[in-house]
GUPA-157767 format. One record per residue (C-alpha): residue number from 0; residue in one letter; y negated, z negated, x. Coordinates in steps of 0.02 Angstrom, whole numbers, plus 50000, padded with zeros to 5 digits. Example, Ala and Ser with C-alpha at 12.3 -4.5 7.8 and 13.67 -1.06 7.14 Angstrom:
[0 'a' [50225 49610 50615]],
[1 's' [50053 49643 50684]],
END
This chain:
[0 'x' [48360 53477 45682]],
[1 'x' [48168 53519 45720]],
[2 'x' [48194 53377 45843]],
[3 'x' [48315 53465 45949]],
[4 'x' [48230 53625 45931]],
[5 'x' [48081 53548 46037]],
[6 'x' [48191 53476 46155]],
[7 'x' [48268 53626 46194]],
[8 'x' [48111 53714 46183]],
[9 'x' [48052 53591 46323]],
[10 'x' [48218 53620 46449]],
[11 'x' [48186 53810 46439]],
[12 'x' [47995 53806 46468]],
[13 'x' [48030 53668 46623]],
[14 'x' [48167 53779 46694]],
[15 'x' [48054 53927 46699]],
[16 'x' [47889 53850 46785]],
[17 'x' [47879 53854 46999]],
[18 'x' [47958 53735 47093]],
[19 'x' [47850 53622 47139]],
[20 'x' [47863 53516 47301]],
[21 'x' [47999 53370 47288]],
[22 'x' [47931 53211 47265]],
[23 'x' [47983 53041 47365]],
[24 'x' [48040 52916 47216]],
[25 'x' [48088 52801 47369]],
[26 'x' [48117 52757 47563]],
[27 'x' [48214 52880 47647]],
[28 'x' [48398 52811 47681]],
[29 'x' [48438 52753 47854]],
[30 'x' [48604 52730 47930]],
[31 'x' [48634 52547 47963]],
[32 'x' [48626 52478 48145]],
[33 'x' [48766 52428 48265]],
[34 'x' [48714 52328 48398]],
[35 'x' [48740 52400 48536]],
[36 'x' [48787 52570 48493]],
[37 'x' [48718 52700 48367]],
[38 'x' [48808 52699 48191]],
[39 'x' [48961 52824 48209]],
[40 'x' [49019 52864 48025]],
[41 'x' [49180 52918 48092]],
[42 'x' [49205 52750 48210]],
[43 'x' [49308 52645 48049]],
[44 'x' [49360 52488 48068]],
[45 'x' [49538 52563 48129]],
[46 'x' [49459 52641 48253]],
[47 'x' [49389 52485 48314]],
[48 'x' [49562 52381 48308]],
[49 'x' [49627 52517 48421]],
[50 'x' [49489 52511 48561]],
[51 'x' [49515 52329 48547]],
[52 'x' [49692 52298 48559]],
[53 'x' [49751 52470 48643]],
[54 'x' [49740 52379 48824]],
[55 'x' [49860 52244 48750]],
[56 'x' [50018 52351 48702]],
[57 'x' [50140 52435 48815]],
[58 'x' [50280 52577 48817]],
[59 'x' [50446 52512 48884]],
[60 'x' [50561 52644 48968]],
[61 'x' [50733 52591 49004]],
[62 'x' [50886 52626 49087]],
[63 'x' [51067 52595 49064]],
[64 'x' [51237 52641 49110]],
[65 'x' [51367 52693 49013]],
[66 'x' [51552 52769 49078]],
[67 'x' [51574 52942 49066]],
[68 'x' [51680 53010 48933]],
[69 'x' [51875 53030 48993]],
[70 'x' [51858 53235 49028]],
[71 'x' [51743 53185 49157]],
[72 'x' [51824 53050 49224]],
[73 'x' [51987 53139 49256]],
[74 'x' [51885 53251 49350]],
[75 'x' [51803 53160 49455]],
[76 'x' [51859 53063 49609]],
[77 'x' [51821 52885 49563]],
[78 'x' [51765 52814 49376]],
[79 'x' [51559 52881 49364]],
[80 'x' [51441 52829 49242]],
[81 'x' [51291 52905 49135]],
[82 'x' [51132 52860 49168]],
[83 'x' [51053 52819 48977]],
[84 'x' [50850 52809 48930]],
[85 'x' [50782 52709 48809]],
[86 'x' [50606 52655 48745]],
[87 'x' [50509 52539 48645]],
[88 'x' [50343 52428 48648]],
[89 'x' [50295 52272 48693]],
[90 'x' [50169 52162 48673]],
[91 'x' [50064 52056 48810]],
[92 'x' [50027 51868 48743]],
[93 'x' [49991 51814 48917]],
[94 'x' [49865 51863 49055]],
[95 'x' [49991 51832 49177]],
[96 'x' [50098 51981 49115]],
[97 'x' [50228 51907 48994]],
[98 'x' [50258 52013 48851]],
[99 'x' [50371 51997 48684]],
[100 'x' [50476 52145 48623]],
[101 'x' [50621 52157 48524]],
[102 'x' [50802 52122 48611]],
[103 'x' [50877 52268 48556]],
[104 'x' [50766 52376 48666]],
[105 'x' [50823 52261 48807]],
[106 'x' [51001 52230 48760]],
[107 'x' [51107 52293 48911]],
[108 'x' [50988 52376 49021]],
[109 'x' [51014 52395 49210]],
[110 'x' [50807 52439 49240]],
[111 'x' [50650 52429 49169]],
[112 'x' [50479 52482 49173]],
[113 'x' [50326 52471 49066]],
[114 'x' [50175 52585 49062]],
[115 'x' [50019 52498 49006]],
[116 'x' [49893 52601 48924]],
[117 'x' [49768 52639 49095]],
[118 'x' [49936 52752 49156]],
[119 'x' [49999 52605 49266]],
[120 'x' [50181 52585 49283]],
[121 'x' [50251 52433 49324]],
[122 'x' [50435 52367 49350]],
[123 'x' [50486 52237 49224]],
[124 'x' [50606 52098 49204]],
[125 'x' [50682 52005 49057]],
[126 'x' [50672 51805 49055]],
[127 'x' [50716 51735 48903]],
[128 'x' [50806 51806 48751]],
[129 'x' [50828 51771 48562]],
[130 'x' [50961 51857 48490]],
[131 'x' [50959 51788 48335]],
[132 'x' [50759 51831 48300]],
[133 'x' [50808 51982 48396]],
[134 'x' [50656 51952 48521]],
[135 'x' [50648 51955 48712]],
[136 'x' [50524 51877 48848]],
[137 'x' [50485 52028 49003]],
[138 'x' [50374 51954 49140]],
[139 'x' [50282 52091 49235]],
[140 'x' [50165 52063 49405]],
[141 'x' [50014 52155 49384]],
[142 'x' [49913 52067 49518]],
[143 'x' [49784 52048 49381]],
[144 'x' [49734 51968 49222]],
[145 'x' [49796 52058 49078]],
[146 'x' [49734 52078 48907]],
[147 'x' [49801 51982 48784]],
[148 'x' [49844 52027 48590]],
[149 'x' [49737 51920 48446]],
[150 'x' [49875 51805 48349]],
[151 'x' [49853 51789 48171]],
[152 'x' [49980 51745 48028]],
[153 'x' [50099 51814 47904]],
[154 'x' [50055 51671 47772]],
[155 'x' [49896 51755 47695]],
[156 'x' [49969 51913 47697]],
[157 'x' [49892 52026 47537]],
[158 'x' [50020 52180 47447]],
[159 'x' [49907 52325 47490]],
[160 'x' [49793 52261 47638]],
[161 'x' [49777 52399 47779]],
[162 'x' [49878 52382 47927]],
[163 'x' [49882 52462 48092]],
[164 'x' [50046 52513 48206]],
[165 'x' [50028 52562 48386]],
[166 'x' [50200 52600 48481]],
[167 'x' [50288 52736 48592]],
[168 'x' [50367 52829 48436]],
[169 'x' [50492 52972 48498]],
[170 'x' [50435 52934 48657]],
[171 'x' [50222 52966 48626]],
[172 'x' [50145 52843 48673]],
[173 'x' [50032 52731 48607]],
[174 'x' [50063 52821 48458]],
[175 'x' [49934 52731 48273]],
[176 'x' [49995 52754 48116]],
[177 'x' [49900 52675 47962]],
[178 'x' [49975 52596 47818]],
[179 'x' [49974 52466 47694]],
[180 'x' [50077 52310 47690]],
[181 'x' [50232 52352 47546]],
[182 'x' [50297 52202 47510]],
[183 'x' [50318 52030 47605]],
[184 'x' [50477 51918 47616]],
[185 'x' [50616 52058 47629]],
[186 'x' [50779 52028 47689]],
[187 'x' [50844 52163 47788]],
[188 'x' [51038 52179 47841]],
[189 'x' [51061 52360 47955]],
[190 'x' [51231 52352 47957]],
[191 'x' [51359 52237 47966]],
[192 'x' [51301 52137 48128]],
[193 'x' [51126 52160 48136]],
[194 'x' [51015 52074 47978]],
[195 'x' [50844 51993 47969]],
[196 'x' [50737 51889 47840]],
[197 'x' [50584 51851 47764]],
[198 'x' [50513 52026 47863]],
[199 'x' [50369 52114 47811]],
[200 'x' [50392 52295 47736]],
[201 'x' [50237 52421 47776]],
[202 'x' [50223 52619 47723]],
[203 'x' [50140 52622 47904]],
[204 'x' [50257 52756 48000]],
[205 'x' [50377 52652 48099]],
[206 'x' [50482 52771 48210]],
[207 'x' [50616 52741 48353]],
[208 'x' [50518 52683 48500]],
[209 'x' [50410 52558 48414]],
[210 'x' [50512 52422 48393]],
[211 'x' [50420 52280 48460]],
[212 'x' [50252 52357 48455]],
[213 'x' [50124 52271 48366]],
[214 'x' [50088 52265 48173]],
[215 'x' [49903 52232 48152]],
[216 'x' [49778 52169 48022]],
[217 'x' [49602 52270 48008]],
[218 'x' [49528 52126 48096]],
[219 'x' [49626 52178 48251]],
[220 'x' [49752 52017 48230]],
[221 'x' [49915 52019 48253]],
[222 'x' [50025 52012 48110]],
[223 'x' [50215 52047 48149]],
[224 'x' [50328 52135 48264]],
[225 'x' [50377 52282 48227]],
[226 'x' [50573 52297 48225]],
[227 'x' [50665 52404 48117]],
[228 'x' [50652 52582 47979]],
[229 'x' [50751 52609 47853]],
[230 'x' [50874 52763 47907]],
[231 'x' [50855 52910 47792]],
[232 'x' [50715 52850 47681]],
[233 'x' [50514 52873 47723]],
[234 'x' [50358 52761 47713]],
[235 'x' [50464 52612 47749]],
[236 'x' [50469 52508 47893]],
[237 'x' [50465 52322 47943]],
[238 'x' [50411 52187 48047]],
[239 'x' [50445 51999 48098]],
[240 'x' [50292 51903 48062]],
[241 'x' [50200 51834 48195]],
[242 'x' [50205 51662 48129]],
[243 'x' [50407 51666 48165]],
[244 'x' [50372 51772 48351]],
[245 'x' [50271 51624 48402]],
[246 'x' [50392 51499 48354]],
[247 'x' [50516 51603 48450]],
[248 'x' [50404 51666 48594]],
[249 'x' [50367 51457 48611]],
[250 'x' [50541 51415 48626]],
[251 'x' [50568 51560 48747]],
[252 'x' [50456 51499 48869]],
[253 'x' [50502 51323 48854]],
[254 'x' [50687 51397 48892]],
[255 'x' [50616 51443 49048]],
[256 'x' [50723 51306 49144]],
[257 'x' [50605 51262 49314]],
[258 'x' [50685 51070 49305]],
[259 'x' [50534 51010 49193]],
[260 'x' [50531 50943 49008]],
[261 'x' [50392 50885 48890]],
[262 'x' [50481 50753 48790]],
[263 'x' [50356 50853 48656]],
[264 'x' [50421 50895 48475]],
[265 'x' [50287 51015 48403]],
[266 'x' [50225 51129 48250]],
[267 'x' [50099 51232 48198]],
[268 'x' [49979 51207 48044]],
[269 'x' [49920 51347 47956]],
[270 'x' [49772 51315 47845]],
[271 'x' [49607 51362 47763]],
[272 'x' [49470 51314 47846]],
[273 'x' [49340 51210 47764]],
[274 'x' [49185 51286 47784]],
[275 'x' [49193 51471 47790]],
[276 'x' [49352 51518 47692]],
[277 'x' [49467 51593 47839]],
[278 'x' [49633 51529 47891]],
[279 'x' [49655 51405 48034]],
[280 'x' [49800 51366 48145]],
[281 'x' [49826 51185 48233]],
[282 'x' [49977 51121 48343]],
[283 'x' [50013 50958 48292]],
[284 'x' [50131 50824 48359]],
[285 'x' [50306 50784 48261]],
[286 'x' [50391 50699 48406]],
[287 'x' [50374 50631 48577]],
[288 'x' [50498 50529 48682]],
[289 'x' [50440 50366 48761]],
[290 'x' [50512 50407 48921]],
[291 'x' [50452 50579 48931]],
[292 'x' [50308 50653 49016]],
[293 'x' [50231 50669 48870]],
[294 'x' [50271 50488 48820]],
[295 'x' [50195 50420 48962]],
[296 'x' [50040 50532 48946]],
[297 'x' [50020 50407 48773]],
[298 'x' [50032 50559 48670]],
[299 'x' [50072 50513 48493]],
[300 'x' [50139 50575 48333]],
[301 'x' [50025 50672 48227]],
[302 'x' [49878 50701 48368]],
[303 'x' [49820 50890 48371]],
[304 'x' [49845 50963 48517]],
[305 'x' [49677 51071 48556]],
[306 'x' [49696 51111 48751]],
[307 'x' [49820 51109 48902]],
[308 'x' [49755 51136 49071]],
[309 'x' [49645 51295 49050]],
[310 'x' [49735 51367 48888]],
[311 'x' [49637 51336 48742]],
[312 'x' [49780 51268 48609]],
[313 'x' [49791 51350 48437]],
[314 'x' [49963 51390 48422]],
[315 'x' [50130 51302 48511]],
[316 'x' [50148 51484 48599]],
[317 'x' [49966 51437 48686]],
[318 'x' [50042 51242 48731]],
[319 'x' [50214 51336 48812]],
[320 'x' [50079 51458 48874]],
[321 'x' [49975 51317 48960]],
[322 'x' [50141 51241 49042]],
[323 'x' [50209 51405 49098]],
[324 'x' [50237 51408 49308]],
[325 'x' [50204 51229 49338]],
[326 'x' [50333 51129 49414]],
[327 'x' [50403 50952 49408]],
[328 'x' [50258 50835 49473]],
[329 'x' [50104 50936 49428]],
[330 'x' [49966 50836 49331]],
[331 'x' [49918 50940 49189]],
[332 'x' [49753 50897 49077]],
[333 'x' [49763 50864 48911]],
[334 'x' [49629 50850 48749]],
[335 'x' [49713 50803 48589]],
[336 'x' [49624 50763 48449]],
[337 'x' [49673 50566 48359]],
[338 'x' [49601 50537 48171]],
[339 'x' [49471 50684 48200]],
[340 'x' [49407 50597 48389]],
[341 'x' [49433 50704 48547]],
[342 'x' [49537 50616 48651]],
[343 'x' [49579 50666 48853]],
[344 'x' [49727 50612 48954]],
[345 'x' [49841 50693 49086]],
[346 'x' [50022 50750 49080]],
[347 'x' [50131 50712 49260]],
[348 'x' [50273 50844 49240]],
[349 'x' [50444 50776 49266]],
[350 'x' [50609 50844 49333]],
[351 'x' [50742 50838 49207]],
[352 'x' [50882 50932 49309]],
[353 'x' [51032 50848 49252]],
[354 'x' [51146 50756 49372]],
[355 'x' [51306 50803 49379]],
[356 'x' [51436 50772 49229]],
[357 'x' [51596 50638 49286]],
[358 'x' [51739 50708 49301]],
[359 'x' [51855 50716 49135]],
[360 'x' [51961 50584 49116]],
[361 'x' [52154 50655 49105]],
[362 'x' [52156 50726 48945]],
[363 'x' [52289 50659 48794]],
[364 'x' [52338 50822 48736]],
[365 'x' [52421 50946 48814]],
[366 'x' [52345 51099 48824]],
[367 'x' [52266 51126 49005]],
[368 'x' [52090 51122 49065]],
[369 'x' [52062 51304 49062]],
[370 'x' [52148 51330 48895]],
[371 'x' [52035 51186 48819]],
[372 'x' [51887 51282 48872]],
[373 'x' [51944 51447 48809]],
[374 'x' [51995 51373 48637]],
[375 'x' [51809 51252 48619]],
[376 'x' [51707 51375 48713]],
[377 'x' [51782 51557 48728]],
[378 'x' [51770 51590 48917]],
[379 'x' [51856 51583 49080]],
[380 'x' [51771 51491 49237]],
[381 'x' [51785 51501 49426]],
[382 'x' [51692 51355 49534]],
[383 'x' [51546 51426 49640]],
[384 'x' [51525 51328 49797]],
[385 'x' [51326 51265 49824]],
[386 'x' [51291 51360 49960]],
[387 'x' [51314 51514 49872]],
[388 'x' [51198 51484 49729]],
[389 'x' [51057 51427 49866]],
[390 'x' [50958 51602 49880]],
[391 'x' [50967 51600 49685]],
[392 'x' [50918 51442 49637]],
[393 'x' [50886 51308 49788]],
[394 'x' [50880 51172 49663]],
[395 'x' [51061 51202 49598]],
[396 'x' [51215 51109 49676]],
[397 'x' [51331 51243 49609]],
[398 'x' [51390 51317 49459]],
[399 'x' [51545 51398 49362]],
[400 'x' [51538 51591 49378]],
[401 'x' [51603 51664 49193]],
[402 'x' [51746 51784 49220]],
[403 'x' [51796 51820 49042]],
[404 'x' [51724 51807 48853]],
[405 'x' [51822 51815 48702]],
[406 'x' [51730 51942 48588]],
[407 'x' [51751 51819 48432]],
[408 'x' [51696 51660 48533]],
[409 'x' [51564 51535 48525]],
[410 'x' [51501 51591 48690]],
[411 'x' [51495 51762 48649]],
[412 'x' [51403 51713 48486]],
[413 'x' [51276 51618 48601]],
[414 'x' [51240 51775 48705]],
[415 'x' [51346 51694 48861]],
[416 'x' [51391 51852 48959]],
[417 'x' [51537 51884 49074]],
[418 'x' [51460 51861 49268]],
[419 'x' [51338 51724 49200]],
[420 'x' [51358 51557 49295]],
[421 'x' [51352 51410 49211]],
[422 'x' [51260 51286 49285]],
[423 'x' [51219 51145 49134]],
[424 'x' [51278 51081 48986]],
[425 'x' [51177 50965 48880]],
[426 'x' [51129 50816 49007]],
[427 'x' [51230 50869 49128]],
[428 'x' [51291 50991 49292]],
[429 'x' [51411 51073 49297]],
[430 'x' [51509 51092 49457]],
[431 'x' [51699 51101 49396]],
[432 'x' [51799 51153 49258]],
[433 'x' [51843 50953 49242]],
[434 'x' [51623 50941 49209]],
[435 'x' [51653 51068 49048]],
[436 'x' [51801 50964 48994]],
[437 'x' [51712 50806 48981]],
[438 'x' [51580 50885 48879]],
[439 'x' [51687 50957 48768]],
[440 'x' [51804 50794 48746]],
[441 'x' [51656 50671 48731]],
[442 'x' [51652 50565 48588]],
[443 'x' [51487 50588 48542]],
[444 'x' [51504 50785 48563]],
[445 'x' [51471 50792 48352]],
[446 'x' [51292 50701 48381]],
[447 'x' [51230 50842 48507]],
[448 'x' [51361 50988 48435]],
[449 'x' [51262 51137 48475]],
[450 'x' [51259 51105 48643]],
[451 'x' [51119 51148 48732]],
[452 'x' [51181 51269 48908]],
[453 'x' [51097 51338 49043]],
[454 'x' [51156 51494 49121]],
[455 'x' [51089 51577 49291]],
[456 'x' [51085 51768 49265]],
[457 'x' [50995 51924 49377]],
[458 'x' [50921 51745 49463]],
[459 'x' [50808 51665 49311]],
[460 'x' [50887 51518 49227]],
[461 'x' [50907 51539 49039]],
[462 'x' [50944 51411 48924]],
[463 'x' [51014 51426 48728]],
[464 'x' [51147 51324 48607]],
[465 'x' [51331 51366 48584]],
[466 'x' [51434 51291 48450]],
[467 'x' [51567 51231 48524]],
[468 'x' [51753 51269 48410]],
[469 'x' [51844 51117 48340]],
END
């Protein structure tokens, strides 16, 4: 007891002496040192993904008709339509202006424009869709180089890591939100038509008008797509992760039909690197024709691709990338990498427009051309003469203009759309309804059943797979 008497004793006399002056124990703290820039507590590392990637990510305003309801069209003096607006994001992964969004922002549009963060408004146009990742390609002419969204990956992806959204929500644009990645591999069905898998789910405030905006890691990469929220609840939104946008974006722009073909089969590696820890991501070779361009560049299965032309090569979007706008005949540069030794060799493009199908022998059974077609294929055709299709395409001979889809068909699965023109079908042109017919009646139809088509549409020919009906 006597020893906490003194004690006390000792608090109450040091409580009542003068303050005396403070004394230094040690070195004064200093805020740490940015090169470059004074230290800026309230500059976080979201702050710094923003300024980074800001330039990278545009608003998408659309426009589409619609008819107007029957009150007004009983009024008025010949059938009118409404005028619709829609928005969204996109994202640029190419200098030269192309830029992935989501389809469903695109889906029926008669115009479009994109506003890029600077103000600029440019007209856009869409070049490639896939309908079934519910991703589009949009191609806009800035007359300069643009900046260019950081790829990561999806596979390292940690429950509870920040991540960033950036997107015109209600119309704001270039609207953040900050959240934290919920839960990975969800499978998401919206309704009845419309489901997706393996998406990300984030608390990061997804609203309409940032589908296909960017969903970002704190290191500024990019980590998924965003796509779709979750109607009536909060804090939950998702994305398509990157790793699956470049293996669509890839196959987009190698659907660009320009009469050229790789002979290439590729796919990307993601790994851990070996000497600092952080993930990796190499194109490597799984097939290559012997005839192809590719073939006869002596490319060969299982060389990393690290470069085409000036496009450094670290995903198979960046090998489409280094392709994209050449034509048939252009020598293209290529460094691969064999057993770990750098290799260089050149790439001659070739033209892979398909000559024309022969004509269909006379069919055994009885149903006629057109009703064959309808039955395998789900449309009606009408022959376009050649020199029609010359200010579209100067390269086509002609082409079969699509007058009708069946709602339930295979083409209407495959996104064919009623004033598309046919113009290929696997290997081959086609000219006449007879051309479709010996597709569809060839015996070896089951060894290359989805057929690969090629469609021209608003003047850009697109290219998917339709499974043709038994």
């Amino acid at each position: 007891m006597r020893t906490h008497t003194s004690l006390l004793a000792v608090l109450i006399l040091t409580a009542s002496l003068p303050a005396a002056e403070p004394v230094l124990t040690g070195p004064a703290l200093v805020p740490p040192q940015v090169v470059g820039r004074e230290w800026n507590p309230r500059q976080t590392p979201v702050v710094d993904v923003v300024k980074r990637v800001r330039n990278a990510v545009v608003n998408i305003h659309s426009e589409r008709m619609t008819r107007a309801g029957a009150a007004e069209e009983l009024l008025a003096l010949e059938p009118s339509q409404n005028r619709v607006n829609g928005m969204g994001t996109g994202i640029i992964i190419d200098p030269r202006g192309y830029i992935i969004t989501n389809q469903h922002v695109v889906e029926d549009v008669n115009s479009l424009r994109v506003r890029m963060a600077d103000g600029t408004s440019l007209a856009a146009r869409v070049v490639a869709r896939d309908r079934d990742a519910d991703l589009a390609l949009l191609k806009v002419d800035a007359g300069q180089t643009l900046a260019v969204v950081p790829l990561g990956t999806a596979s390292d992806l940690m429950v509870g890591e920040t991540v960033i959204a950036i997107g015109n929500a209600y119309g704001y644009e270039h609207t953040v939100s900050v959240g934290v990645v919920s839960a990975v591999g969800r499978d998401v069905a919206l309704n009845k038509e419309v489901s997706y898998k393996a998406l990300i789910q984030t608390d990061a405030s997804i609203n309409p008008g940032n589908s296909g905006g960017p969903l970002l890691n704190i290191n500024g990469e990019l980590i998924g797509v965003n796509v779709a929220i979750r109607a009536g609840a909060q804090g939950i939104g998702f994305a398509i992760p990157v790793d699956a946008v470049i293996k669509s974006a890839a196959g987009m722009m190698d659907g660009r039909v320009d009469g050229t073909g790789l002979g290439l089969g590729v796919h990307d590696d993601v790994h851990t690197g070996s000497d600092n820890g952080a993930w990796q991501r190499s194109v490597i070779v799984d097939r290559v024709d012997a005839a192809s361009a590719a073939g006869k560049a002596g490319l060969q299965r299982g060389d990393v691709v690290t470069r085409v032309g000036d496009v450094a090569v670290n995903s198979s979007l960046d090998l489409q990338r280094g392709f994209l706008e050449h034509i048939a005949g252009d020598h293209i540069a290529l460094v691969v990498k064999r057993n770990g030794v750098e290799q260089k060799t050149e790439m001659i493009l070739q033209s892979t427009r398909p000559a024309a199908a022969p004509a269909a022998a006379i069919p055994t059974a009885s149903l006629p051309t057109d009703d064959v077609v309808w039955h395998k294929l789900g449309v009606r055709l009408r022959a376009v003469a050649a020199d029609a299709m010359v200010s579209s395409n100067p390269a086509l001979h002609g082409g079969l203009t699509v007058t009708e889809v069946r709602a339930d068909g295979p083409a209407a699965k495959a996104g064919i759309q009623r004033g598309d023109v046919l113009v290929g079908l696997h290997q081959w042109e086609m000219l006449t309804p007879d051309n479709v017919l010996y597709v569809l009646n060839n015996a070896d139809l089951a060894t290359f059943n989805p057929v690969r088509f090629y469609v021209l549409r608003a003047g850009q020919v697109h290219r998917g797979t339709v499974q043709t009906a038994d």
